[in-house]
C-alpha positions in Angstrom: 264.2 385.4 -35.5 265.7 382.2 -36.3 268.5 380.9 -34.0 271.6 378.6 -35.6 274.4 376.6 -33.9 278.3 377.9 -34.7 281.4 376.6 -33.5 283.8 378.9 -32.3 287.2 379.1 -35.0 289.1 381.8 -32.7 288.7 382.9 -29.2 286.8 386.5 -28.8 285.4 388.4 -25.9 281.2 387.4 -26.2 278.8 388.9 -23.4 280.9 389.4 -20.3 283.0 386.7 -21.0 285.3 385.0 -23.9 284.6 382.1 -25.7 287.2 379.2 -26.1 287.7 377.4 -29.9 285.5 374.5 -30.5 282.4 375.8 -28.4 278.9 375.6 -29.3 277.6 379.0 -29.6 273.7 379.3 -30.5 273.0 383.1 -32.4 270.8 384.7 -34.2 271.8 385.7 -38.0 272.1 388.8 -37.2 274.7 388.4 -34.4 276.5 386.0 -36.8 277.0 387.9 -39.7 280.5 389.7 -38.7 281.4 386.8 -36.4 281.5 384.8 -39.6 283.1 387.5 -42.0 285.7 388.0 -40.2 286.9 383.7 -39.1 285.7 384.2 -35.3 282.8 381.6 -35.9 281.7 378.8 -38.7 278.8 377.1 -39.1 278.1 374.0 -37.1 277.9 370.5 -38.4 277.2 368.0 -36.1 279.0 364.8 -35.9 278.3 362.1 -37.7 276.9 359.5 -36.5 278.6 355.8 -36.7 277.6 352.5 -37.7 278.4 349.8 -35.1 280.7 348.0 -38.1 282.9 351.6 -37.4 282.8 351.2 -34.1 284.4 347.7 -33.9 287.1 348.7 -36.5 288.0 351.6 -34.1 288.6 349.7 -31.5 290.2 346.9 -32.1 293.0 349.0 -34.9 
């Protein structure tokens, strides 16, 4: 049983509870495949991560 991150796209009522957009839910596939047929979830991508060069510019716009 593998186990994947997925960010929530709309809110939907998960295990006693709902979720909220943008959180972090970890799933099996199996309890992703509808989520991600029908919009509720997409795969997760984590940031990435930022040179200190980027930083500076960000900064000081």
């Amino acid at each position: 049983m593998t186990i994947k991150k997925y960010c929530v796209c709309q809110a939907f009522a998960w295990r006693q509870g709902w979720t909220v957009p943008n959180e972090i839910l970890e799933l099996t596939d199996c309890e992703a495949q509808q989520l991600l047929r029908t919009g509720h979830i997409k795969h997760y991508l984590p940031p990435k991560p930022t040179t200190k060069k980027e930083k500076v510019n960000a900064t000081n716009h």
